[in-house]
C-alpha positions as CSV (number, residue, x, y, z in Angstrom):
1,X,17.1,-35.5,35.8
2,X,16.0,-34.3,32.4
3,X,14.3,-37.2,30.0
4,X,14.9,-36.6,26.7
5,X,12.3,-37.6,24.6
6,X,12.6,-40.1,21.2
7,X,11.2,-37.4,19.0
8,X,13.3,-34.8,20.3
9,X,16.6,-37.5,19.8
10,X,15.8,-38.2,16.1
11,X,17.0,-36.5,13.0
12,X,14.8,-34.1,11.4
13,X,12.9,-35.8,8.7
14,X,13.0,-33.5,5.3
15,X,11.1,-34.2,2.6
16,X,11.8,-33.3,-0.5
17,X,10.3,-32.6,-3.6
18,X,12.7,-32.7,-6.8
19,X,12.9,-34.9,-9.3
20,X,15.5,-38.0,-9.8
21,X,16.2,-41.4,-10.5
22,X,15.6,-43.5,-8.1
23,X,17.8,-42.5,-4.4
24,X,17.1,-45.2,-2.3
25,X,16.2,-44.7,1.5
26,X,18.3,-45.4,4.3
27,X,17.5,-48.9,5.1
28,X,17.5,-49.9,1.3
29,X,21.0,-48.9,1.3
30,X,21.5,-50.6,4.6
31,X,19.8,-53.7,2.9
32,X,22.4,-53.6,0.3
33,X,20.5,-52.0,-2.3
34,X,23.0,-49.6,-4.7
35,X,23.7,-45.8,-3.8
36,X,22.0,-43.2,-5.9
37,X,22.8,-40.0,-6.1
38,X,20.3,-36.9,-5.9
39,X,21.0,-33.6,-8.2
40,X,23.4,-31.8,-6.8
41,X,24.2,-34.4,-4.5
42,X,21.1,-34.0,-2.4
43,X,21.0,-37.4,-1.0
44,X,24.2,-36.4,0.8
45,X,21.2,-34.8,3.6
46,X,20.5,-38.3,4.5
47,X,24.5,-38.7,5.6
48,X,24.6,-35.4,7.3
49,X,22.3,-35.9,10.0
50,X,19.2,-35.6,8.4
51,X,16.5,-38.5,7.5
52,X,15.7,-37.4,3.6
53,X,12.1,-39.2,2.2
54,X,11.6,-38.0,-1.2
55,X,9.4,-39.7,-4.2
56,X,10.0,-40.7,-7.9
57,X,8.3,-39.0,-10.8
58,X,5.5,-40.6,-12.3
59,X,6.8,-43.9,-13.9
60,X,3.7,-46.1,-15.5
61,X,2.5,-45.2,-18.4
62,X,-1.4,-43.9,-17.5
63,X,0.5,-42.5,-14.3
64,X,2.3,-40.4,-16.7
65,X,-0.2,-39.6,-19.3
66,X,-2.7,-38.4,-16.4
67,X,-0.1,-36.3,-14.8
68,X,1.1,-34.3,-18.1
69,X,-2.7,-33.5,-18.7
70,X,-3.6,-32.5,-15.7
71,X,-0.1,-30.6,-15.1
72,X,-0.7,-29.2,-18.3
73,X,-4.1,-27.6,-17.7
74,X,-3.5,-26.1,-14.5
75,X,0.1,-25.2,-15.2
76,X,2.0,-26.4,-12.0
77,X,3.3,-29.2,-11.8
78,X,0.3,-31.0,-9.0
79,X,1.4,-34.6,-9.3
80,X,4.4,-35.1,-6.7
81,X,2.7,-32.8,-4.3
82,X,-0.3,-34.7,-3.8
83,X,1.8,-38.2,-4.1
84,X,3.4,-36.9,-1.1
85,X,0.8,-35.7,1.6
86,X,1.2,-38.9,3.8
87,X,5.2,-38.2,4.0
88,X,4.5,-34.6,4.4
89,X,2.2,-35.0,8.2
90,X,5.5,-36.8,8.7
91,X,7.7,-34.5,8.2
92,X,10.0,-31.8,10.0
93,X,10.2,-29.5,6.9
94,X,9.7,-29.9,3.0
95,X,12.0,-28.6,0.8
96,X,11.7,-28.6,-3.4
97,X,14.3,-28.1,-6.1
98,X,13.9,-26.4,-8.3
99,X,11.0,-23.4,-8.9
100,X,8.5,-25.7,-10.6
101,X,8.1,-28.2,-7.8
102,X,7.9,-25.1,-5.6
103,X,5.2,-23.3,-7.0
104,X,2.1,-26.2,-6.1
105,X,2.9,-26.5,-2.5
106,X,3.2,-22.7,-2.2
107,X,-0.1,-22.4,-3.3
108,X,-1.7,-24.5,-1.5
109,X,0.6,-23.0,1.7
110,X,-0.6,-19.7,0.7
111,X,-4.5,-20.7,1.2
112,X,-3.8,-22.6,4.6
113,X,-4.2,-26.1,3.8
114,X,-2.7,-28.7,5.9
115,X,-0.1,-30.6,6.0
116,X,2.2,-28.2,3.7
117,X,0.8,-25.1,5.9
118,X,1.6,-26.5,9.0
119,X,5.7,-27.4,8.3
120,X,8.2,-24.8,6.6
121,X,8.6,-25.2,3.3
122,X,12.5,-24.0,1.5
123,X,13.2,-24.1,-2.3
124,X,16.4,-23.7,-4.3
125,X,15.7,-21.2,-7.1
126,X,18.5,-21.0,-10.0
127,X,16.2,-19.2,-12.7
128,X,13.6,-17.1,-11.0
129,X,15.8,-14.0,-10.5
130,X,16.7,-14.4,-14.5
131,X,13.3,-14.1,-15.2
132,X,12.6,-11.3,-12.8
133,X,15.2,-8.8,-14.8
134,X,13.5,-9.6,-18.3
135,X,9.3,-10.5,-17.3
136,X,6.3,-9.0,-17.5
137,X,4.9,-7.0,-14.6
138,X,2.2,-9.8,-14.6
139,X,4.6,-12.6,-14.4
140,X,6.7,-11.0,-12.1
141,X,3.5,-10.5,-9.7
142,X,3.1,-14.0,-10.2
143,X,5.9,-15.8,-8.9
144,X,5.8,-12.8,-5.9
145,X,2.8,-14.2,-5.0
146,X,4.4,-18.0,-5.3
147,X,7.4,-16.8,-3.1
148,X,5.1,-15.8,-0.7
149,X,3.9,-19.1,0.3
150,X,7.8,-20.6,0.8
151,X,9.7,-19.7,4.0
152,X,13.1,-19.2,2.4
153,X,14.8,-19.1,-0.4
154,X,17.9,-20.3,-1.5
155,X,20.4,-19.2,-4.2
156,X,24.0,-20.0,-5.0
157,X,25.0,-16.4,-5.8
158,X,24.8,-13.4,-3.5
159,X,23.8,-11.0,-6.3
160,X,20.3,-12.3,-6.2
161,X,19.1,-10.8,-2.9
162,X,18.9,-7.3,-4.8
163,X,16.5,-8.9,-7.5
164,X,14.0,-10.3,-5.7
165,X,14.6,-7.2,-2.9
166,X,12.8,-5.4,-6.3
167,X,9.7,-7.2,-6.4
168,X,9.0,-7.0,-2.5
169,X,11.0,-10.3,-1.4
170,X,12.5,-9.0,2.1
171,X,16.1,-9.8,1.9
172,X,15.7,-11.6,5.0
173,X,13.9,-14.5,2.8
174,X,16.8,-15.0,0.7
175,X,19.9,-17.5,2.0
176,X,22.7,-17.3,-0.8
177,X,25.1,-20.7,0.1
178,X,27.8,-21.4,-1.8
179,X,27.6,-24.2,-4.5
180,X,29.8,-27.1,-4.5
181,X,30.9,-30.4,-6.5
182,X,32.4,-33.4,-5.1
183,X,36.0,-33.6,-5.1
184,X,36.8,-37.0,-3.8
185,X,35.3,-37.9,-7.8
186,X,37.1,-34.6,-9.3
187,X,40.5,-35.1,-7.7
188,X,44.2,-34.5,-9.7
189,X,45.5,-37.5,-11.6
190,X,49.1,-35.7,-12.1
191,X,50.3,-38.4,-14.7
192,X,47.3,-38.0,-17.0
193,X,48.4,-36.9,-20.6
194,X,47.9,-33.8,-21.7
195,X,45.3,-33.9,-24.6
196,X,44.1,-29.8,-24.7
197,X,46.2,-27.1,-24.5
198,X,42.8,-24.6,-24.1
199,X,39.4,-27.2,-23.5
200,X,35.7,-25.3,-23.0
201,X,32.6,-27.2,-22.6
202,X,29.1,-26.2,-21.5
203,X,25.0,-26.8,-23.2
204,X,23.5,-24.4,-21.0
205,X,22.4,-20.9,-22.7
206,X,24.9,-19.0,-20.4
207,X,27.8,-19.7,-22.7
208,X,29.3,-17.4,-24.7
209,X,30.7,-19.1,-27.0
210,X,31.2,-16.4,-29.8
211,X,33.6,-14.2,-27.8
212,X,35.6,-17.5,-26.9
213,X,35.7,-18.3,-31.0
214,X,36.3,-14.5,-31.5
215,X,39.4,-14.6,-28.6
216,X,40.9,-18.2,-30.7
217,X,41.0,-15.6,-33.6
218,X,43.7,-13.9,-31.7
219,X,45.7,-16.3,-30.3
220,X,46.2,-19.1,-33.4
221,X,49.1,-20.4,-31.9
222,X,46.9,-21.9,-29.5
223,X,44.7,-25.0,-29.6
224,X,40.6,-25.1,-28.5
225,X,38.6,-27.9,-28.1
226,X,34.8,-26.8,-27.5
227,X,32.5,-29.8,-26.2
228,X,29.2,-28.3,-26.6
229,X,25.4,-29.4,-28.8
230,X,26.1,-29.9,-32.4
231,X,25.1,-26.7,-34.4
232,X,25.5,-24.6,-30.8
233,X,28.3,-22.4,-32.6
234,X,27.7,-20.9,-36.0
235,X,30.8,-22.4,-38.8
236,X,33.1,-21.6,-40.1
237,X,36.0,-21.6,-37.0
238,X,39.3,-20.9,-37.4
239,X,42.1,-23.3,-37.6
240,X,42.8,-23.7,-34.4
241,X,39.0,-24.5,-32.8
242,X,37.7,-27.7,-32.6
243,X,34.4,-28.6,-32.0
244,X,33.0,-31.8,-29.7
245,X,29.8,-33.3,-29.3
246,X,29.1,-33.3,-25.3
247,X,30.5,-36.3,-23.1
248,X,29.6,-38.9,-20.2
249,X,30.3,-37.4,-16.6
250,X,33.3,-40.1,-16.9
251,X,35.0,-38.8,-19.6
252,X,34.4,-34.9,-18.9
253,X,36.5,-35.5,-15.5
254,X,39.3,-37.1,-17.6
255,X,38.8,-34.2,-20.5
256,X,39.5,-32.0,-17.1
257,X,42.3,-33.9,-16.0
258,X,43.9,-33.6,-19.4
259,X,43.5,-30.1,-20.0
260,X,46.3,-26.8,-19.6
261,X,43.6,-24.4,-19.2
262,X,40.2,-24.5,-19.1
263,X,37.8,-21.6,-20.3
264,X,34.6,-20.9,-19.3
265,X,33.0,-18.0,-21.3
266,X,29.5,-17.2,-19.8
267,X,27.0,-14.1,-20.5
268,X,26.0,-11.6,-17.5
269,X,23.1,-14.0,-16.0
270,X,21.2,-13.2,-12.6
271,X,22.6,-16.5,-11.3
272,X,26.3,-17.9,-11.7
273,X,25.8,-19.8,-14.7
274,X,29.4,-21.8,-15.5
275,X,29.9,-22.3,-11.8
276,X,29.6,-26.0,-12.2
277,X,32.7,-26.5,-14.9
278,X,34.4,-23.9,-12.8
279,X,34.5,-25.8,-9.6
280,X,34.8,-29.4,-11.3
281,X,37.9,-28.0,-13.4
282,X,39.2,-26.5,-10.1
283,X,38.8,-29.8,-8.0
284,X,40.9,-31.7,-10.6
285,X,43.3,-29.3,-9.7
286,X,43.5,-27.2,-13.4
287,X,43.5,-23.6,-14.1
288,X,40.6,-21.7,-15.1
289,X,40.1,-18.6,-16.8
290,X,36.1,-17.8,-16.3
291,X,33.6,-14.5,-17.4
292,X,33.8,-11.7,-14.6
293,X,30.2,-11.1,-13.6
294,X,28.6,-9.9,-10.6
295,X,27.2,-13.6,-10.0
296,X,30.3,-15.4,-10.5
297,X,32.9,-13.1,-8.6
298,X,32.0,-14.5,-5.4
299,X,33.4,-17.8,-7.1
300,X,36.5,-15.8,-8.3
301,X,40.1,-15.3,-6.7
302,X,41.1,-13.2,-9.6
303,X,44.7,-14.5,-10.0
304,X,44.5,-16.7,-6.9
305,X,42.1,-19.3,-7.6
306,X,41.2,-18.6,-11.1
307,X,41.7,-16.2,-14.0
308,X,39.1,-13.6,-14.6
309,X,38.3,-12.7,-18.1
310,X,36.3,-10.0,-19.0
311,X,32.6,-9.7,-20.2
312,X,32.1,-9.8,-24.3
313,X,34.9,-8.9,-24.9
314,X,37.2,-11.0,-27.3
315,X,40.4,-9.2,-27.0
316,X,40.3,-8.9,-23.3
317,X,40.1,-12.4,-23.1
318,X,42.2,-13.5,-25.4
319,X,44.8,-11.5,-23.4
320,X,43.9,-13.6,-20.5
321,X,44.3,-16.7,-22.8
322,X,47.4,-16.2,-23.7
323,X,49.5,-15.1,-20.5
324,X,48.0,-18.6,-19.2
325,X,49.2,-20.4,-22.4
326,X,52.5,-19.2,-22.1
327,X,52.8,-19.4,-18.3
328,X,52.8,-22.9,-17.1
329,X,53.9,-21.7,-14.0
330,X,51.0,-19.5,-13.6
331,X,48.9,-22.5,-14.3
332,X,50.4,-24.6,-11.9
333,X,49.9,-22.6,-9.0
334,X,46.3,-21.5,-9.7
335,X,45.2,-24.9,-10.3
336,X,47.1,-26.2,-6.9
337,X,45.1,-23.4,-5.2
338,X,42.0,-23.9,-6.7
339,X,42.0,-27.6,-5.8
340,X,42.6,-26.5,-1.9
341,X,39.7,-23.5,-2.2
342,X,37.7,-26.5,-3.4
343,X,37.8,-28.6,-0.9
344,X,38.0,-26.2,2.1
345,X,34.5,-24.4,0.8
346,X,32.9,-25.6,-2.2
347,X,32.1,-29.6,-1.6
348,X,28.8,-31.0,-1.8
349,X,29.1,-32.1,1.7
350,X,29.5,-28.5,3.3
351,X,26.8,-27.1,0.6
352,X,24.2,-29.7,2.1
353,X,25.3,-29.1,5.7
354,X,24.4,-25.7,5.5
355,X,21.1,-26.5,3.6
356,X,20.0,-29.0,5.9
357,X,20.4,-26.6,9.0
358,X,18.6,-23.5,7.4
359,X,15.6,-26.1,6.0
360,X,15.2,-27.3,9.9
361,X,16.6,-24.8,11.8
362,X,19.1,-26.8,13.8
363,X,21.6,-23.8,13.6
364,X,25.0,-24.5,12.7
365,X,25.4,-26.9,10.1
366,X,26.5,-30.5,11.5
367,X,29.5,-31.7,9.2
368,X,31.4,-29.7,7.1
């Protein structure tokens, strides 16, 4: 008879290095203690069979003050690294999210130092393959040298494999998974009242809001409600735009629920930028008309799932626009599709399955 040992019958213990509020550890939920979500969801690891430890960013006041000096002499960030050597002997794997808590422990992986040399280390990367495309040659050799102290990389778009493939990375390093959101908080809410006929929102610098003010131009007999930083969009609009300062998480879901067609204009980025409203919008079960780029097509069911529109170009999509104005229909069955796609392959839950498993290497992931 085979004995199977304890260590071999617990869950891998990740650590990870990103920075959040405050996501309490398994027995302080147990204890009672309120639930805390990571970015992205991450905490989810710690329901899917994984024991997550992470830290919180410096908090007192000389903690802080120490850590942006010394931070911002070296140029890394040092300070949760070091915080977290004792957890790291402890642990199975490390992971960080995003590049700038990566780029410390590759380092220090890179020159053989123990612990962080000793277990694999995974990173998500959203904006490294962005800067790749646009850097110098000396700051792409840098972060080359930075990727080549992580095991693996992941990105949410496949695209990105060929950018890093150009400074060396072998294509073998880099794990594209799918993004996801959380329907059970975006769900449908049928009966909600319909406030926007076409609703956009987004503060990142991947919207393009001037084709989407450009495409209103062109279809003034409908109504647009932007939600985006004051001064984001140069005045004057036309008529029939309207602009909104940003919202609470709370109300963006209802501004979701109560919308016939949300737009999601985006510029050609290296990484699918917009993919968040996309999905969100989807879960709650609405119709989406989103940028065609290479990033964001793997995200796309062209007239399935969602509306392509195409790239700078206002008349293109105001054509898009306006077929979906004028075809509740249309609407109706994307959105009732979308909501489906959603929840069969873009939830948080089957995103941190599949991270879990590639960060320890337990092979298929263990709840999707």
């Amino acid at each position: 008879m085979t004995t199977t040992t304890a260590a071999s019958m617990r869950e891998p213990r990740i650590l990870g290095l990103f920075d959040h509020h405050g996501i309490v550890d398994r027995a302080a939920r147990e204890a009672g203690r309120p639930h805390v979500p990571g970015p992205y969801r991450v905490d989810l690891l710690d329901e899917l069979g994984f024991e997550l430890k992470t830290l919180t960013p410096a908090r007192g006041r000389l903690h802080r003050k120490v850590r942006d000096v010394v931070e911002h002499r070296s140029g890394v960030d040092v300070d949760m690294p070091l915080r977290a050597v004792t957890e790291a002997w402890r642990a199975d794997a490390v992971f960080a999210m995003f590049e700038r808590r990566a780029q410390f422990v590759s380092r220090l992986r890179r020159r053989g130092l123990r612990p962080y040399a000793d277990r694999p280390f995974w990173a998500v990367t959203c904006w490294w393959a962005e800067e790749l495309l646009h850097a110098s040659e000396r700051t792409r050799e840098s972060i080359r040298r930075d990727i080549e102290g992580i095991d693996g990389l992941i990105v949410f778009s496949e695209n990105q494999r060929s950018v890093f493939a150009s400074i060396g990375v072998p294509e073998s390093k880099v794990f594209p998974v799918d993004f996801g959101v959380d329907p059970d908080f975006y769900y449908p809410v049928p009966e909600t009242k319909r406030r926007f006929q076409v609703f956009s929102a987004g503060v990142d610098r991947g919207r393009d809001f001037e084709s989407l003010v450009a495409a209103a131009r062109l279809v003034p007999e409908a109504r647009f409600d932007i939600f985006t930083q004051p001064g984001r969009i140069a005045e004057p609009l036309p008529g029939n735009v309207t602009l909104h300062a940003p919202v609470d998480i709370m109300a963006h879901r209802e501004n979701l629920r109560s919308a016939d067609l949300v737009v999601v204009p985006t510029h050609d980025l290296a990484y699918p930028t917009g993919q968040s409203v996309l999905l969100e919008a989807s879960a709650c079960g609405a119709c989406v008309a989103v940028t065609s780029t290479e990033a964001m097509d793997q995200y796309i069911d062209d007239g399935v799932t969602a509306l392509a529109m195409p790239l700078h170009d206002p008349s293109g999509m105001a054509e898009v626009i306006r077929q979906a104005h004028h075809d509740p229909g249309l609407r109706a069955r994307i959105g009732a599709a979308a909501r489906q796609t959603v929840v069969d392959r873009y939830s948080f839950r089957r995103m941190w399955a599949e991270i879990g498993a590639l960060i320890t290497g337990s092979g298929a992931s263990r709840d999707s």
